[in-house]
N, CA, C and O atoms as a Maestro MAE file, in Angstrom:
{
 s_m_m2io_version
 :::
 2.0.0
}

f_m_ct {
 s_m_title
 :::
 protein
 m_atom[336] {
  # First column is atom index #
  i_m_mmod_type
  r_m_x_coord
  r_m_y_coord
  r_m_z_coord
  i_m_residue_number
  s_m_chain_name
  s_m_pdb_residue_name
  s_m_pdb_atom_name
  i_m_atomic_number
  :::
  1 25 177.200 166.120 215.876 1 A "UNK " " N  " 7
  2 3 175.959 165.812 216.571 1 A "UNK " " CA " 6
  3 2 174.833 166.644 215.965 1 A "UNK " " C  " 6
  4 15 175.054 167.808 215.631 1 A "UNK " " O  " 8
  5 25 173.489 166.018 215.792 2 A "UNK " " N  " 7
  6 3 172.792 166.776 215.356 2 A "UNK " " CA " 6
  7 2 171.615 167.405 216.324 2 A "UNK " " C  " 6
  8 15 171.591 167.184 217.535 2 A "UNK " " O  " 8
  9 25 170.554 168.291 215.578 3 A "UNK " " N  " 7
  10 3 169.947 169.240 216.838 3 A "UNK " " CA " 6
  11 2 168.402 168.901 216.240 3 A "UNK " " C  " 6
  12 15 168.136 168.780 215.044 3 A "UNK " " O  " 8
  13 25 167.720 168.812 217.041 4 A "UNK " " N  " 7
  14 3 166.506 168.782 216.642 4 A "UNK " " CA " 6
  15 2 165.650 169.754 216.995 4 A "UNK " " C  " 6
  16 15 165.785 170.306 218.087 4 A "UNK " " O  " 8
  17 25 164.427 170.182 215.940 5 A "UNK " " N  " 7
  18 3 163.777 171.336 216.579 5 A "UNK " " CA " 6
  19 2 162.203 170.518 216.561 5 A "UNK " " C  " 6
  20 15 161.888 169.658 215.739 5 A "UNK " " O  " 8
  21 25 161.496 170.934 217.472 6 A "UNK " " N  " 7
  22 3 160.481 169.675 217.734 6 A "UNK " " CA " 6
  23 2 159.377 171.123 217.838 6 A "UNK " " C  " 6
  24 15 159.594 172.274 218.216 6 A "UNK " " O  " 8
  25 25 158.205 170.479 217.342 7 A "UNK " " N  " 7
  26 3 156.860 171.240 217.602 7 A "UNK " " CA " 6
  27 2 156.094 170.244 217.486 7 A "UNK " " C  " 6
  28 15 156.083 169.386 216.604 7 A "UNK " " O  " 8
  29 25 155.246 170.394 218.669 8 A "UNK " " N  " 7
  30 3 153.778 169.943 219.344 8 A "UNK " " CA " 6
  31 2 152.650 170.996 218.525 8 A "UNK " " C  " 6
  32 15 152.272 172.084 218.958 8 A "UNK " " O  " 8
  33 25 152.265 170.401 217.326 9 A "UNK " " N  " 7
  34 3 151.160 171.423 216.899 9 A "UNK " " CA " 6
  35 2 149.835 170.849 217.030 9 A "UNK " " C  " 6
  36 15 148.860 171.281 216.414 9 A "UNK " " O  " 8
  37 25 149.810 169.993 217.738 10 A "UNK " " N  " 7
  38 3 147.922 168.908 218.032 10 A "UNK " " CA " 6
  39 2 147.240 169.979 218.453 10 A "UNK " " C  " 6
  40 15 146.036 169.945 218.199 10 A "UNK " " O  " 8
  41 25 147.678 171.001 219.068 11 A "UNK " " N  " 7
  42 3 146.571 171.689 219.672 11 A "UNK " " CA " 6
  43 2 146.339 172.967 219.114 11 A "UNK " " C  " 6
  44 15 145.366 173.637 219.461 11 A "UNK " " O  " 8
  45 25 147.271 173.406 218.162 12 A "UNK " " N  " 7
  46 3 147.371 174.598 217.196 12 A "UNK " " CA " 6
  47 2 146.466 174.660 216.296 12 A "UNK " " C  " 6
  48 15 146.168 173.655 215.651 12 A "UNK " " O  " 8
  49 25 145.742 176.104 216.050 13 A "UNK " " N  " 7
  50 3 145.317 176.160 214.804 13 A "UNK " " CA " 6
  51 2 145.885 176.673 213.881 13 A "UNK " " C  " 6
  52 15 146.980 177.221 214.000 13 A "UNK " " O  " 8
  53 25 144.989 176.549 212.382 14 A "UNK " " N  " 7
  54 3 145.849 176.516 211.185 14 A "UNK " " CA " 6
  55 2 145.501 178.336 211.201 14 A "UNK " " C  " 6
  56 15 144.600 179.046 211.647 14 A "UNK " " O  " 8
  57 25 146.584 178.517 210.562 15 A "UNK " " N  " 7
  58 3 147.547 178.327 209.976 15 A "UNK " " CA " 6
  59 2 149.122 178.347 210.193 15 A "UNK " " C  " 6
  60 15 150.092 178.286 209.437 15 A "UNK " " O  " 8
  61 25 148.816 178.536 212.501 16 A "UNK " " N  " 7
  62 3 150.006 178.447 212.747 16 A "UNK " " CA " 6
  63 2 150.870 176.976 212.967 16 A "UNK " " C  " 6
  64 15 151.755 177.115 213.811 16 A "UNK " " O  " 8
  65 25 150.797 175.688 212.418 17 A "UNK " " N  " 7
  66 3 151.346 174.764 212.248 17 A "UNK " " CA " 6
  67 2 152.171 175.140 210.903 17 A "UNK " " C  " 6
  68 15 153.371 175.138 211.176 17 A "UNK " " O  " 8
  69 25 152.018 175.347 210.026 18 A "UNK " " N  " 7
  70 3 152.166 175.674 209.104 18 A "UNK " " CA " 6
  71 2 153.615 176.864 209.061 18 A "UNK " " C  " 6
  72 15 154.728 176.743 208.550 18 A "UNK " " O  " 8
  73 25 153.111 177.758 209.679 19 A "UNK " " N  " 7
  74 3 153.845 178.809 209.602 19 A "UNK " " CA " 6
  75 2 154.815 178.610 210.478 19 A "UNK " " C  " 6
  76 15 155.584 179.525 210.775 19 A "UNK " " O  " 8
  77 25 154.922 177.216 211.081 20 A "UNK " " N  " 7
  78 3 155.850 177.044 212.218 20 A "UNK " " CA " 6
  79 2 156.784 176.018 211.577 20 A "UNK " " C  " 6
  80 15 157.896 175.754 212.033 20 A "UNK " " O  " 8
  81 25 156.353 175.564 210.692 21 A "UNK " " N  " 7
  82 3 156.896 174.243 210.283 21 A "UNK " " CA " 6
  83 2 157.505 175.003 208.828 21 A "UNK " " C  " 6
  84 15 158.338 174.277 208.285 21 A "UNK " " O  " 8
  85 25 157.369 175.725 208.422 22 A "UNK " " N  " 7
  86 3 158.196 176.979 207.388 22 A "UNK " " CA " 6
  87 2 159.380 177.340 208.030 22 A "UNK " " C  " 6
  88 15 160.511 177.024 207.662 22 A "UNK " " O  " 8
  89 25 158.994 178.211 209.293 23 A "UNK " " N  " 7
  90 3 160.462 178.987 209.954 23 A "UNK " " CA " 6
  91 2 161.244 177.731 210.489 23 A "UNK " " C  " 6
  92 15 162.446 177.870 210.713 23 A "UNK " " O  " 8
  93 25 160.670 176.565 210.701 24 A "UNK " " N  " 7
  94 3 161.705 175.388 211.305 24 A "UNK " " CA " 6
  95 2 162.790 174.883 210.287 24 A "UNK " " C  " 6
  96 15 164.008 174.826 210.455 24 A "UNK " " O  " 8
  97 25 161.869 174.449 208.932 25 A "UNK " " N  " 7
  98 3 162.444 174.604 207.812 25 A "UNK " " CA " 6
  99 2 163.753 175.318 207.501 25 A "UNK " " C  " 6
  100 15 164.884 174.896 207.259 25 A "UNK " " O  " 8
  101 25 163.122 176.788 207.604 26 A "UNK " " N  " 7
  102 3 164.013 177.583 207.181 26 A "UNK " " CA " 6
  103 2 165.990 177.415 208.007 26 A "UNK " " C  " 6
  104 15 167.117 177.638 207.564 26 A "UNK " " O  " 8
  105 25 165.462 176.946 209.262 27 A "UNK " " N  " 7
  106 3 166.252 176.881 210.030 27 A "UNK " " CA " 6
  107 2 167.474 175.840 210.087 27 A "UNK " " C  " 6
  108 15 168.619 176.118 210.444 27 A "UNK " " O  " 8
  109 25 166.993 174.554 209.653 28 A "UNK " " N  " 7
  110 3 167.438 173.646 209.461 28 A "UNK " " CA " 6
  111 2 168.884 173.721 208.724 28 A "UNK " " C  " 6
  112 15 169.078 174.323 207.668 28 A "UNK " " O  " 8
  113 25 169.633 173.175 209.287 29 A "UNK " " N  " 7
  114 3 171.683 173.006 209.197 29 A "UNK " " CA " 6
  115 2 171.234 171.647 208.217 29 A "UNK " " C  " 6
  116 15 170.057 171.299 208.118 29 A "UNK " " O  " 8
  117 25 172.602 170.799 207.368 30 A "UNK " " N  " 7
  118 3 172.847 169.386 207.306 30 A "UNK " " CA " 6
  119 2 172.527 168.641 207.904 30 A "UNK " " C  " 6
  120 15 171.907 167.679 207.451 30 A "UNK " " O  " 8
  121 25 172.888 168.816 209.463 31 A "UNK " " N  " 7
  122 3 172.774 167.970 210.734 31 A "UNK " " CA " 6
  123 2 171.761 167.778 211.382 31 A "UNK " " C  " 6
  124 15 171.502 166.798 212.080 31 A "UNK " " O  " 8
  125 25 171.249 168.527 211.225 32 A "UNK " " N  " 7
  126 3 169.336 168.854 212.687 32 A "UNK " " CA " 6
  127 2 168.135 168.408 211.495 32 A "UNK " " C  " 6
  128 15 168.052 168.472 210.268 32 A "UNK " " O  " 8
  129 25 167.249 167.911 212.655 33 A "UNK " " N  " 7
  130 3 166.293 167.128 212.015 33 A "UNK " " CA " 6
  131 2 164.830 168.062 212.573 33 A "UNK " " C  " 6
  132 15 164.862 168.381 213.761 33 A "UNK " " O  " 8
  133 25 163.920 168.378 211.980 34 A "UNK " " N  " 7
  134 3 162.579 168.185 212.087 34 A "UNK " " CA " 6
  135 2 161.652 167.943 212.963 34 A "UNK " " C  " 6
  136 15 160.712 167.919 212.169 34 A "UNK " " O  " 8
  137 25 161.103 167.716 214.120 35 A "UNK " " N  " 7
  138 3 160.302 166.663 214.341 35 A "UNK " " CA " 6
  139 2 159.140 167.464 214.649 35 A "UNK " " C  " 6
  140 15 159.029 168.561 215.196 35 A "UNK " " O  " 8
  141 25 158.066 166.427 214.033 36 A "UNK " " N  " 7
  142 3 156.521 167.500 214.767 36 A "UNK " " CA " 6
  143 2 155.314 166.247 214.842 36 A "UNK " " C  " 6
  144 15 155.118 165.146 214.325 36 A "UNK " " O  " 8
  145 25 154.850 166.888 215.532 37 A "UNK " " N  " 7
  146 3 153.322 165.920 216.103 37 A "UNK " " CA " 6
  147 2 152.306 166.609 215.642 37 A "UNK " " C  " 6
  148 15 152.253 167.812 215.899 37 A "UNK " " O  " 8
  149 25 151.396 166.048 214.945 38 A "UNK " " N  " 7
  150 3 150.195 166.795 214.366 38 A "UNK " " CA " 6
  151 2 149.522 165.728 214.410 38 A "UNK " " C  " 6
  152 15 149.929 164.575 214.275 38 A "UNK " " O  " 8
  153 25 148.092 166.240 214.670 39 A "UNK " " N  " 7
  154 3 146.848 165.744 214.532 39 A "UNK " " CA " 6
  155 2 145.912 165.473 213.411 39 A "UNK " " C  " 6
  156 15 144.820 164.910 213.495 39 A "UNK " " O  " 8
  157 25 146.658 166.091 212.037 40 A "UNK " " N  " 7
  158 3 146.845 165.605 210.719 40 A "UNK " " CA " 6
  159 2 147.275 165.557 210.080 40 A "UNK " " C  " 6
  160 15 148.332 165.995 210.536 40 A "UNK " " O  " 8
  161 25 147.475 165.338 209.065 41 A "UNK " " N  " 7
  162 3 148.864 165.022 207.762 41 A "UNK " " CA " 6
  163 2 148.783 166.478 207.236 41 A "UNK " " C  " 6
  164 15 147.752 167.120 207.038 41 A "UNK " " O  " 8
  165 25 150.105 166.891 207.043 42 A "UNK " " N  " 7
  166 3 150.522 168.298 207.214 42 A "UNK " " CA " 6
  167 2 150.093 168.518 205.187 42 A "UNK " " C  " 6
  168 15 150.585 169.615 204.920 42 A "UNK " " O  " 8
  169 25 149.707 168.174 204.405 43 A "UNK " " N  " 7
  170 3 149.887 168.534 203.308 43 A "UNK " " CA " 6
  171 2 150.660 169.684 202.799 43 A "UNK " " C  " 6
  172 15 151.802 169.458 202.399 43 A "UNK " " O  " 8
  173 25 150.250 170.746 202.763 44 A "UNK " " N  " 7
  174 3 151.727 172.097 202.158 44 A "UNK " " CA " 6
  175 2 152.503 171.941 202.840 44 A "UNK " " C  " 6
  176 15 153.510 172.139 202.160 44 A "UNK " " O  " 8
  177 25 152.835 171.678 203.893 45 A "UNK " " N  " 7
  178 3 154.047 171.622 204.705 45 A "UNK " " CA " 6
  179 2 155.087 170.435 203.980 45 A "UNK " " C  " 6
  180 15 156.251 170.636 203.635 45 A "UNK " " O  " 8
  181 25 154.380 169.256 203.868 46 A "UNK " " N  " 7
  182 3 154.958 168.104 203.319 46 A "UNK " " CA " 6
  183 2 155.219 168.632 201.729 46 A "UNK " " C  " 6
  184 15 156.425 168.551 201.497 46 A "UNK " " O  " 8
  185 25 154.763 168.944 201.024 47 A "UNK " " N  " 7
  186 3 154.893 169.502 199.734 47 A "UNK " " CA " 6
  187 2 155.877 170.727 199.392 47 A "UNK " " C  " 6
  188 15 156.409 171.060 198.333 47 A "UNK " " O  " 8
  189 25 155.900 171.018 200.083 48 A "UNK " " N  " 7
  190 3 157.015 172.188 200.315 48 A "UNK " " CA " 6
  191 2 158.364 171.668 200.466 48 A "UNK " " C  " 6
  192 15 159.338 171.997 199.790 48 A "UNK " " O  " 8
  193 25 158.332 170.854 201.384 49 A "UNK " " N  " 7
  194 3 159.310 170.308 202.116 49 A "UNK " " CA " 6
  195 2 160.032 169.313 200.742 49 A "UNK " " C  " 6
  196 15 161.228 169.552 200.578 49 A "UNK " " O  " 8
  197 25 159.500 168.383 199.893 50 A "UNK " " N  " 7
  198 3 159.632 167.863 198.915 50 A "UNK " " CA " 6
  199 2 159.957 168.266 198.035 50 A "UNK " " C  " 6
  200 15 160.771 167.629 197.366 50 A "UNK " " O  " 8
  201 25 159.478 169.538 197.590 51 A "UNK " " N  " 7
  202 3 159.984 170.205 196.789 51 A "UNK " " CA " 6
  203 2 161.247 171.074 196.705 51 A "UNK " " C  " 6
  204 15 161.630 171.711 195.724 51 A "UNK " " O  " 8
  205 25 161.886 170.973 198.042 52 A "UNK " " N  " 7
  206 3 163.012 171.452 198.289 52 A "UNK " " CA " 6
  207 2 163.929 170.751 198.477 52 A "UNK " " C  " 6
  208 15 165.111 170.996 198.715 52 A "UNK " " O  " 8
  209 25 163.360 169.816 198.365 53 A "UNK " " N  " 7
  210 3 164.639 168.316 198.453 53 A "UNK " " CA " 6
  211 2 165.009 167.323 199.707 53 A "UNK " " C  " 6
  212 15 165.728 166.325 199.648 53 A "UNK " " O  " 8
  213 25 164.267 167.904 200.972 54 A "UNK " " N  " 7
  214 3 164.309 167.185 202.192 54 A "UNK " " CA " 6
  215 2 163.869 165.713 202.306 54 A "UNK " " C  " 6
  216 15 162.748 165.365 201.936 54 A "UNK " " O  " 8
  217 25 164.562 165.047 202.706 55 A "UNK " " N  " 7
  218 3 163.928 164.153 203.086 55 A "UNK " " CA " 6
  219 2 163.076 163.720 204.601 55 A "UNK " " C  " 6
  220 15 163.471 164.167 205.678 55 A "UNK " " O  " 8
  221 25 161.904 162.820 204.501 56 A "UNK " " N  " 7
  222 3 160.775 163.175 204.986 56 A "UNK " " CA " 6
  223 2 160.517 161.423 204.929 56 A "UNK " " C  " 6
  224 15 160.582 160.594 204.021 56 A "UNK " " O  " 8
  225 25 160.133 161.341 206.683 57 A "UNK " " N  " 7
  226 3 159.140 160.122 207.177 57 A "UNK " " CA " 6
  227 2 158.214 160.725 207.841 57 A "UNK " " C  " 6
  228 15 158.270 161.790 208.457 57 A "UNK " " O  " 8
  229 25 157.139 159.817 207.655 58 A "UNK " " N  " 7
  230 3 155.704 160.216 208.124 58 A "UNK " " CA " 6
  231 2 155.472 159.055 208.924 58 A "UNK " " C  " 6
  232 15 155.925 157.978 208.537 58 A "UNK " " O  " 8
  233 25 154.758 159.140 210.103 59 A "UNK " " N  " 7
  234 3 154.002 157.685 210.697 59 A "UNK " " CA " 6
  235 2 153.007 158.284 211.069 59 A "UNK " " C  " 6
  236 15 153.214 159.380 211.588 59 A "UNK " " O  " 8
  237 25 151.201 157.683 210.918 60 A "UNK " " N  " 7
  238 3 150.673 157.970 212.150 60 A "UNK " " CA " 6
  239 2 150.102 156.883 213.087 60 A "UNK " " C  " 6
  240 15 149.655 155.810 212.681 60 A "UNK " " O  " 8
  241 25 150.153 157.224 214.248 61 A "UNK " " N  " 7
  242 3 150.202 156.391 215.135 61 A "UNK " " CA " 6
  243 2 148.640 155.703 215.630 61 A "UNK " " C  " 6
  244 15 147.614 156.383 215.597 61 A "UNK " " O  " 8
  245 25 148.659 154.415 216.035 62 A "UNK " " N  " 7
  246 3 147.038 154.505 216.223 62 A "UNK " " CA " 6
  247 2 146.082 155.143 216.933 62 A "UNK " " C  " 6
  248 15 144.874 154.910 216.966 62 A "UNK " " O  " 8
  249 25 146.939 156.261 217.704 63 A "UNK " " N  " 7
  250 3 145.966 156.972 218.564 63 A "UNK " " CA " 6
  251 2 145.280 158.029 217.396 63 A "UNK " " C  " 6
  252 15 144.191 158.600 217.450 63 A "UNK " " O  " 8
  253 25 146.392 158.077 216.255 64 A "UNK " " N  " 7
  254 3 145.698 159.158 215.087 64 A "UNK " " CA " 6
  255 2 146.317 160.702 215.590 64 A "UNK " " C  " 6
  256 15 145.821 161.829 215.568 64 A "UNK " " O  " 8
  257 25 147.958 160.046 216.160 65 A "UNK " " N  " 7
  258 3 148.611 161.223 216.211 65 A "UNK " " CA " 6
  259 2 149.607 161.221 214.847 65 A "UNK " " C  " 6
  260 15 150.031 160.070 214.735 65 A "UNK " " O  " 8
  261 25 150.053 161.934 213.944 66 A "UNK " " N  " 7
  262 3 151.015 161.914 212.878 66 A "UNK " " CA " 6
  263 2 152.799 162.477 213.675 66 A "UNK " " C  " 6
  264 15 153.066 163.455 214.375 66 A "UNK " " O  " 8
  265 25 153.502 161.581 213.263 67 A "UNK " " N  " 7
  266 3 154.632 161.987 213.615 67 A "UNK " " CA " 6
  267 2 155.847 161.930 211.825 67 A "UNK " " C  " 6
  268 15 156.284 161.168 210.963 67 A "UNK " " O  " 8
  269 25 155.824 163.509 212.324 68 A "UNK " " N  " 7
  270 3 156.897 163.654 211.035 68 A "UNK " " CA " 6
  271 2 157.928 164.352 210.964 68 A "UNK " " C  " 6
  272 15 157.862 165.548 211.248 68 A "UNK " " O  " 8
  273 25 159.199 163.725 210.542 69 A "UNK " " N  " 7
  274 3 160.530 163.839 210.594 69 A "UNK " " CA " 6
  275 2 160.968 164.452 209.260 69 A "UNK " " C  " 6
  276 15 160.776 164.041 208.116 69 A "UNK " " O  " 8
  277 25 161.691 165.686 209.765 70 A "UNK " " N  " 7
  278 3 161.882 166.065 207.981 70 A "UNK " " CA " 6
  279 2 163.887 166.715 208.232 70 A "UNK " " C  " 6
  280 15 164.237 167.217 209.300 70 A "UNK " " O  " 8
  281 25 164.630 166.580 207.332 71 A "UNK " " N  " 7
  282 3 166.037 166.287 207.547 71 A "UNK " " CA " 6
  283 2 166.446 166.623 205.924 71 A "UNK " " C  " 6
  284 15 165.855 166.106 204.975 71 A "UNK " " O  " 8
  285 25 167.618 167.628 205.786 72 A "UNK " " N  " 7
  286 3 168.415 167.662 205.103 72 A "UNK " " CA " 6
  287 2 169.191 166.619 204.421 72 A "UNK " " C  " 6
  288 15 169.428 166.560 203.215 72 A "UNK " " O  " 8
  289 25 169.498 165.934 205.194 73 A "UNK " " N  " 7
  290 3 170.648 164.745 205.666 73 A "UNK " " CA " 6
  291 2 169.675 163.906 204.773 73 A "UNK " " C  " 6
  292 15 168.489 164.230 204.711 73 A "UNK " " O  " 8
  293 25 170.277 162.576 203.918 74 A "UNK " " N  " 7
  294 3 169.670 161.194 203.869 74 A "UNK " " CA " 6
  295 2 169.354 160.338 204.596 74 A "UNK " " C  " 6
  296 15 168.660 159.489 204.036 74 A "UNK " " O  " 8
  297 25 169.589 160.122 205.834 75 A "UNK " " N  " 7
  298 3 169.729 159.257 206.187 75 A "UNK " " CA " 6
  299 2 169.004 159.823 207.535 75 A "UNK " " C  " 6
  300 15 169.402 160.655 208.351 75 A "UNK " " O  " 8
  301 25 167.517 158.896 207.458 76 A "UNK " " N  " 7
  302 3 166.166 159.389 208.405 76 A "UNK " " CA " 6
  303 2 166.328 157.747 209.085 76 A "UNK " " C  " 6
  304 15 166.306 156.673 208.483 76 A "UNK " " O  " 8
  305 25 166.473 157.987 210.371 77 A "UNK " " N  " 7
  306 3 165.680 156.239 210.611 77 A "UNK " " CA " 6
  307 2 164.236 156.937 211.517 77 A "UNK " " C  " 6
  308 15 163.828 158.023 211.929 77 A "UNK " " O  " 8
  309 25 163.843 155.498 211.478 78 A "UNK " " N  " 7
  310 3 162.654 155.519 211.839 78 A "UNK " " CA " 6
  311 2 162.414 155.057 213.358 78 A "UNK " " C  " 6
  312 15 161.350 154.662 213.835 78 A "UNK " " O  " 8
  313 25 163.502 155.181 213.927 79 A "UNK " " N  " 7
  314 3 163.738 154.730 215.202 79 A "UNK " " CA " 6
  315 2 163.297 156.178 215.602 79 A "UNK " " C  " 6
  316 15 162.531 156.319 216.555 79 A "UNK " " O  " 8
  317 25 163.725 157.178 214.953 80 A "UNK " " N  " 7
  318 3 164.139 158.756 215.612 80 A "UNK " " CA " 6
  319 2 162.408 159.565 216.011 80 A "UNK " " C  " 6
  320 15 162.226 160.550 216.728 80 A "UNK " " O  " 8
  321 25 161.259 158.670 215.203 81 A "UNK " " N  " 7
  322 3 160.364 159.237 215.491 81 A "UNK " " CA " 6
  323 2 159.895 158.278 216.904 81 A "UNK " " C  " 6
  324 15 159.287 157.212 216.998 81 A "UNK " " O  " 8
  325 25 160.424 159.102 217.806 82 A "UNK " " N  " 7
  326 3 159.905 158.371 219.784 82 A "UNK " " CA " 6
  327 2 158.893 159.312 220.015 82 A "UNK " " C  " 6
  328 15 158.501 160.381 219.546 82 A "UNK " " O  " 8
  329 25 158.652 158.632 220.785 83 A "UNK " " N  " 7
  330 3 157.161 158.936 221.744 83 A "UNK " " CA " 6
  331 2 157.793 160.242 222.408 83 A "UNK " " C  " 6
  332 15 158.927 160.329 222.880 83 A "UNK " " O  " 8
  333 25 156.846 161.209 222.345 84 A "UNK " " N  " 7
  334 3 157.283 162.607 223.082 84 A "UNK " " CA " 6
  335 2 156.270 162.658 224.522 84 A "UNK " " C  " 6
  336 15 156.358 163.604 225.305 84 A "UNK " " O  " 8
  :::
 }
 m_bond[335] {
  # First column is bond index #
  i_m_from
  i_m_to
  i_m_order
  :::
  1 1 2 1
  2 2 3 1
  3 3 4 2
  4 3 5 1
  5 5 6 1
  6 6 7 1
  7 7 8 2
  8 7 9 1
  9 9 10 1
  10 10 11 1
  11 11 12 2
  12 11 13 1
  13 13 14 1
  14 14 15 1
  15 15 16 2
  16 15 17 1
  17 17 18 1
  18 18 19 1
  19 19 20 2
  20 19 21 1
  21 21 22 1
  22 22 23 1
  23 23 24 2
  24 23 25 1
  25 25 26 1
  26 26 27 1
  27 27 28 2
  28 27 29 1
  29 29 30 1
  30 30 31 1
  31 31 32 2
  32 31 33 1
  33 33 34 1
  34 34 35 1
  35 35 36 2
  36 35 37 1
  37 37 38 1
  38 38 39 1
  39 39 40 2
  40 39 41 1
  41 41 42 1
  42 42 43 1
  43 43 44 2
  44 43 45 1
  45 45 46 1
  46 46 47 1
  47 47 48 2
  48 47 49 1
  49 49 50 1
  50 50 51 1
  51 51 52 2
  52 51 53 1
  53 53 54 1
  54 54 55 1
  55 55 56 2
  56 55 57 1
  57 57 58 1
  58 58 59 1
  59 59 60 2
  60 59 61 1
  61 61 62 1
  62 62 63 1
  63 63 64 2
  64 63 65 1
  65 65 66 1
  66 66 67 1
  67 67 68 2
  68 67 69 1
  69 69 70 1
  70 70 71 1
  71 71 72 2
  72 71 73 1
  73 73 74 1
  74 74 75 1
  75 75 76 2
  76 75 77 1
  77 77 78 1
  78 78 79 1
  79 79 80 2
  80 79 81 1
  81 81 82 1
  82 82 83 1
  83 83 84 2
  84 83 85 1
  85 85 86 1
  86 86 87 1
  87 87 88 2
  88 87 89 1
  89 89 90 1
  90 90 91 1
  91 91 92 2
  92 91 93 1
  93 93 94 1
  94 94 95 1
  95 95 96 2
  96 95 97 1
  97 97 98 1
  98 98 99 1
  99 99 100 2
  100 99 101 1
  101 101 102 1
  102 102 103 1
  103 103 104 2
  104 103 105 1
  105 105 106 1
  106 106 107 1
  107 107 108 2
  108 107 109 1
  109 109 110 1
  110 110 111 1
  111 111 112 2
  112 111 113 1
  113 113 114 1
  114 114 115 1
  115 115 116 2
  116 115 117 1
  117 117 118 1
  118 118 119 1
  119 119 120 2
  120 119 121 1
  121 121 122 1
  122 122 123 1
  123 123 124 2
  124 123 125 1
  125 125 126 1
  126 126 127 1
  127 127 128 2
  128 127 129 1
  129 129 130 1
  130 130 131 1
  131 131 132 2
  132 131 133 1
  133 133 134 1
  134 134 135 1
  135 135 136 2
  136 135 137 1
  137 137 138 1
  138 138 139 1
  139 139 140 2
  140 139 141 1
  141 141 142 1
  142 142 143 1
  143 143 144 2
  144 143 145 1
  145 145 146 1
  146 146 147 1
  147 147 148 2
  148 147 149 1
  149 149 150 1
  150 150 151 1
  151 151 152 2
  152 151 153 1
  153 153 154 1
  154 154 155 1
  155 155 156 2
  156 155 157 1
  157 157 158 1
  158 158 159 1
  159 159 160 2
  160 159 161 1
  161 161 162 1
  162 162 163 1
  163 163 164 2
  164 163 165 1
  165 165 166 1
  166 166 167 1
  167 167 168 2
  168 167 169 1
  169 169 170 1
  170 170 171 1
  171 171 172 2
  172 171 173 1
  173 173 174 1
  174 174 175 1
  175 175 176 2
  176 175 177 1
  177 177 178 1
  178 178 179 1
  179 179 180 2
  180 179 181 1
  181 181 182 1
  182 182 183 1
  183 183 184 2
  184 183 185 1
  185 185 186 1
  186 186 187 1
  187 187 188 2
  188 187 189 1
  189 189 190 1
  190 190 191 1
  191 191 192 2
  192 191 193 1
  193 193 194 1
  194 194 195 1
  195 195 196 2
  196 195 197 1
  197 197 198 1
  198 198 199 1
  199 199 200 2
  200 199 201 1
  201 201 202 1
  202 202 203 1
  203 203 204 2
  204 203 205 1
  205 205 206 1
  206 206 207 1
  207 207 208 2
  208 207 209 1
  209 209 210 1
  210 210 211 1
  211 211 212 2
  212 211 213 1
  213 213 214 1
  214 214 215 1
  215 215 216 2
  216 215 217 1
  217 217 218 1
  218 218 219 1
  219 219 220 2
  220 219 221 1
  221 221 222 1
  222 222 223 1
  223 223 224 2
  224 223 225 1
  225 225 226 1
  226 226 227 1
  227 227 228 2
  228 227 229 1
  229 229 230 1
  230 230 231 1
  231 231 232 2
  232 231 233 1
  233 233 234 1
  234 234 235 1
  235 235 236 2
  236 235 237 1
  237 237 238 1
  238 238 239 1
  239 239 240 2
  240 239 241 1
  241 241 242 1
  242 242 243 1
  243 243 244 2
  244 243 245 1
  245 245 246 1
  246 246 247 1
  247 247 248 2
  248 247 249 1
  249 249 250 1
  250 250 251 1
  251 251 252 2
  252 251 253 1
  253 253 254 1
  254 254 255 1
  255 255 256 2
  256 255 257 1
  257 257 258 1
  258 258 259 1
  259 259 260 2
  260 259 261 1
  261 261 262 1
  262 262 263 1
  263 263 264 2
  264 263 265 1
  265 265 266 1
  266 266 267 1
  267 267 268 2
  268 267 269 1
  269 269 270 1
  270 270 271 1
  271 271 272 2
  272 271 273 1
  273 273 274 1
  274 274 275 1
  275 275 276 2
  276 275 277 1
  277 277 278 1
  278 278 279 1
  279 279 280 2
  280 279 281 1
  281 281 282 1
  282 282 283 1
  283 283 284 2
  284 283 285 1
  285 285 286 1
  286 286 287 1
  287 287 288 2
  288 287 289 1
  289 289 290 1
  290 290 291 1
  291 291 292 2
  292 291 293 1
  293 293 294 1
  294 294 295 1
  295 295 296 2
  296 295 297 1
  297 297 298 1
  298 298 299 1
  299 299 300 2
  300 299 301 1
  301 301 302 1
  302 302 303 1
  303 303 304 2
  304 303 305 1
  305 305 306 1
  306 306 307 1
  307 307 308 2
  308 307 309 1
  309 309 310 1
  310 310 311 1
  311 311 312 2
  312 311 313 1
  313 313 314 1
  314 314 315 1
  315 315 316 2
  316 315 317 1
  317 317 318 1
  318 318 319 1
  319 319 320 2
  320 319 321 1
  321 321 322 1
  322 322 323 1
  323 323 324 2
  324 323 325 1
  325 325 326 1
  326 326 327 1
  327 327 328 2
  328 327 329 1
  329 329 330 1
  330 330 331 1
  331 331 332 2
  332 331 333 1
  333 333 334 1
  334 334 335 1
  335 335 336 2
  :::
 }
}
């Protein structure tokens, strides 16, 4: 079973989205997934994350919330990014 670690950063400032979405990173097993809500497209976070080999879905939603899923594992559906 896997574990998810979830952060609400819409209301955070920078540079603690960032620095939150590093230690989540860091944290991350095979199994546990990612999830975060931001109010914009995370750029270094996403770049980082890529560069380490994760795989990574992005949506943003039409309210112009971003929901992004980032996972060790291959296999991301897109079902997994729900409404929080």
């Amino acid at each position: 079973m896997s574990g998810r670690i979830f952060l609400d950063a819409r209301e955070l400032e920078h540079p603690v989205p960032l620095e939150r979405g590093i230690a989540a990173l860091r944290r991350l097993n095979d199994t546990d997934h990612f999830y975060m809500l931001h109010r914009k497209y995370p750029v270094p976070l996403i770049d980082m994350a890529q560069a380490q080999g994760f795989n990574i879905r992005t949506e943003e939603r039409p309210e112009g919330v971003w929901h992004i899923l980032i996972a060790r594992h291959a296999k991301i559906d897109r079902e997994e990014l729900v409404d929080v």
